[in-house]
C-alpha positions in Angstrom: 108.1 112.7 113.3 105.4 112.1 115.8 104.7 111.2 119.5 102.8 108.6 120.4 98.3 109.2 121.2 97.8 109.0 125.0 94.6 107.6 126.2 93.2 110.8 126.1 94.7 113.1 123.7 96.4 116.2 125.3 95.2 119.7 123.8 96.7 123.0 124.6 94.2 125.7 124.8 95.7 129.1 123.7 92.8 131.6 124.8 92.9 134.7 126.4 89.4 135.5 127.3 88.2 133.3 130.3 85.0 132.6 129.0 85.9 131.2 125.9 88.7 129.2 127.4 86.3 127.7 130.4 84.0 126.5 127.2 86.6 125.0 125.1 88.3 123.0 128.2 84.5 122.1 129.4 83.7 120.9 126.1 86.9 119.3 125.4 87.0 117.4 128.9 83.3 116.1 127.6 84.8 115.2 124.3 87.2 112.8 126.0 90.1 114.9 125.8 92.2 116.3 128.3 92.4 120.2 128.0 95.6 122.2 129.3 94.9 126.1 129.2 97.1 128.8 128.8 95.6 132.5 128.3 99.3 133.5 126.3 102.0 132.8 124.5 104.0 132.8 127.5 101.8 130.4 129.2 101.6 128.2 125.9 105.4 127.9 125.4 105.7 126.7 129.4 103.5 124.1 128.5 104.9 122.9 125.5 108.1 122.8 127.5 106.9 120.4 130.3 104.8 117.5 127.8 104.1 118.1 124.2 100.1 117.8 123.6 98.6 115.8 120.7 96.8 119.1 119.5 97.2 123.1 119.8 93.6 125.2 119.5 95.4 129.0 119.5 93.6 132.0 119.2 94.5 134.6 116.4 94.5 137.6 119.2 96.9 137.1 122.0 98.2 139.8 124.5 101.7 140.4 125.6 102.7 141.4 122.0 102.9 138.4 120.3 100.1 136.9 118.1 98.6 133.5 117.8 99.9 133.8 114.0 103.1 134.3 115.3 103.3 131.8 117.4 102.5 129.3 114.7 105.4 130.3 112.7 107.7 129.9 115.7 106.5 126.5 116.7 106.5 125.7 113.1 110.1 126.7 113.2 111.1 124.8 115.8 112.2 121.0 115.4 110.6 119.7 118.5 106.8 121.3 117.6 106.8 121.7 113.7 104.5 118.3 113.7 102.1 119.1 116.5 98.6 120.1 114.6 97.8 123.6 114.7 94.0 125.0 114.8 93.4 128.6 114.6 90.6 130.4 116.2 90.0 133.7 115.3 87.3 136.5 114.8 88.4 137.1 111.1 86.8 135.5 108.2 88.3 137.1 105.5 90.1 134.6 102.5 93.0 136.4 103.3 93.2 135.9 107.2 92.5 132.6 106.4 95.2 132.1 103.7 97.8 133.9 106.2 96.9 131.8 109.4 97.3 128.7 106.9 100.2 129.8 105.4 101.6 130.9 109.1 101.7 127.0 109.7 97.8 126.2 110.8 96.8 123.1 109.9 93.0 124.1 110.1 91.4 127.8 111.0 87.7 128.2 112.5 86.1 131.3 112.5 84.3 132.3 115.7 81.6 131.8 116.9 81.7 128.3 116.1 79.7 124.8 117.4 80.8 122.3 119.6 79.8 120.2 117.0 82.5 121.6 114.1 85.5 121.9 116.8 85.2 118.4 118.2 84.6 117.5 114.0 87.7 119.6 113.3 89.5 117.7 116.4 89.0 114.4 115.4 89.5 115.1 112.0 93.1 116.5 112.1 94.4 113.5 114.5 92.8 110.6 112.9 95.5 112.3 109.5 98.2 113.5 111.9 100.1 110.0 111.9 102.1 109.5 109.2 103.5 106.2 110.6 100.3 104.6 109.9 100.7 104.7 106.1 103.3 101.8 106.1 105.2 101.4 103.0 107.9 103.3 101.1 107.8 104.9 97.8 110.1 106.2 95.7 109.7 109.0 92.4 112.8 109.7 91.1 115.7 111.4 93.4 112.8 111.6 95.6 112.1 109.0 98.5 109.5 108.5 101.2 109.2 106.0 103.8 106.1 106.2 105.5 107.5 103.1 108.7 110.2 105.6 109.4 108.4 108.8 108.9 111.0 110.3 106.6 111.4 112.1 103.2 114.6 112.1 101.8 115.4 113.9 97.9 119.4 113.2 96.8 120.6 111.8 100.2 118.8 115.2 102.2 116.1 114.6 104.8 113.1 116.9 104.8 111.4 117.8 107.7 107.3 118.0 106.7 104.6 118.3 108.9 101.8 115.6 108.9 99.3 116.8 106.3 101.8 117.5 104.1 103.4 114.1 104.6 100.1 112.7 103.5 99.9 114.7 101.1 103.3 114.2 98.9 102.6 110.3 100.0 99.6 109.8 98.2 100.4 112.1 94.8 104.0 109.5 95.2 101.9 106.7 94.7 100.1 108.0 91.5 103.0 109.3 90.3 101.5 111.4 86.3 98.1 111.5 87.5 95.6 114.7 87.6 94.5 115.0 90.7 91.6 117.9 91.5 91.7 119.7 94.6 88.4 117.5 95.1 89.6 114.9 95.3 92.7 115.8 97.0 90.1 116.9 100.0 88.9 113.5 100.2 92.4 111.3 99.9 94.0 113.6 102.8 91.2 115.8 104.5 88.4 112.6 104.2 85.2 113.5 105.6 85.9 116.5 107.1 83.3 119.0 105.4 84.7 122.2 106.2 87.6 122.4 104.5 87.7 124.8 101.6 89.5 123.6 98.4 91.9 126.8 98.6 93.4 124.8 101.4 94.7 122.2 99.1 96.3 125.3 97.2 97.9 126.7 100.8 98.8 123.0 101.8 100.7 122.5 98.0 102.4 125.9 98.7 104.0 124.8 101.9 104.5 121.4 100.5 106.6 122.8 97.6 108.2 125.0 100.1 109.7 122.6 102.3 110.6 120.6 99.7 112.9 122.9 98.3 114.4 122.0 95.2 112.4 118.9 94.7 109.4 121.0 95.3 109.6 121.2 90.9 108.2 118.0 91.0 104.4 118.9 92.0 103.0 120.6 88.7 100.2 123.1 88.6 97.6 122.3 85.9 95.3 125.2 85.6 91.9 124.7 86.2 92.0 121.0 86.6 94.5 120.5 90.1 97.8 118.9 90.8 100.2 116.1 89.9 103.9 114.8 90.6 105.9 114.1 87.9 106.9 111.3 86.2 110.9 110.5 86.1 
């Protein structure tokens, strides 16, 4: 479901003011990372064409038409990006922009202006959880499998295509299969350390979770005031 790390993780820069892009490649080539910029979606999409990076930063407002929210439901769509983390920069810092960028296929949303300090946090963050293939073992719930060495999630003989935070996610309410578990502590199983994430991103993260799952999706209950749990067979 994933490419391998390079030495120094690739990120695509998706900005279209020059300042703001100089910044983010400068401080991203200091970070240890090696910055590719492209100042539209045009731009972007040639890049993802010629090497897949490790990481996309894309900016909510984009010209040519076509918006950084759109473009994270197309790459989300599309088999050969739909597992390359997603961070959203953007101006608005409204629940609901946030919600819609998550729900768009972001993995993560910062609100500008931000530190160097929380984007290189965010960075690092989001790959140390993007591999699923580190979680080696396989774990079955009823009808519903995953193997965590091949990468895959299978319910009645049908493979399902998640992304990596939702891999980790279904993997670690598989293995405590009947047990509560708060959005808390949901943030610190899947999200660790990483101290800005709101709990209302467990909620968005469960939504697509359910969503990809299809019919199996029935399996993750909702308990009202208290979190989320898969079901016992």
């Amino acid at each position: 479901m994933s490419h391998a790390f390079t030495p120094r993780p690739r990120v695509l820069v998706v900005e279209d003011q020059p300042d703001i892009r100089e910044l983010l490649m400068v401080n991203l080539r200091h970070g240890g990372f090696l910055p590719v910029a492209a100042e539209d979606g045009r731009a972007a999409q040639r890049e993802l064409n010629a090497i897949l990076p490790d990481l996309i930063l894309l900016d909510w407002v984009l010209p040519g038409g076509q918006s950084g929210l759109e473009l994270a439901r197309q790459w989300r769509a599309a088999p050969r990006t739909q597992n390359v983390p997603i961070i959203m920069l953007t101006a608005r810092s409204e629940e609901t922009d946030k919600v819609a960028g998550l729900e768009g296929g972001a993995d993560d949303y910062i609100t500008k202006p931000f530190s160097n300090r929380e984007l290189m946090a965010r960075i690092h963050a989001l790959l140390r959880r993007r591999a699923p293939e580190q979680l080696a073992d396989c774990v079955r719930v009823g009808p519903l499998t995953l193997d965590a060495n091949e990468a895959r999630v299978c319910y009645r003989d049908r493979e399902i295509s998640l992304c990596p935070t939702e891999f980790r996610l279904l993997h670690y309410l598989m293995k405590h299969p009947g047990q509560l578990m708060s959005r808390a502590q949901l943030l610190d199983r899947i999200w660790g350390d990483h101290v800005f994430i709101e709990e209302r991103t467990v909620d968005v993260c469960v939504k697509r979770l359910r969503q990809a799952l299809g019919d199996a999706g029935q399996w993750i209950e909702t308990v009202r005031s208290g979190g989320y749990r898969l079901k016992k067979p």
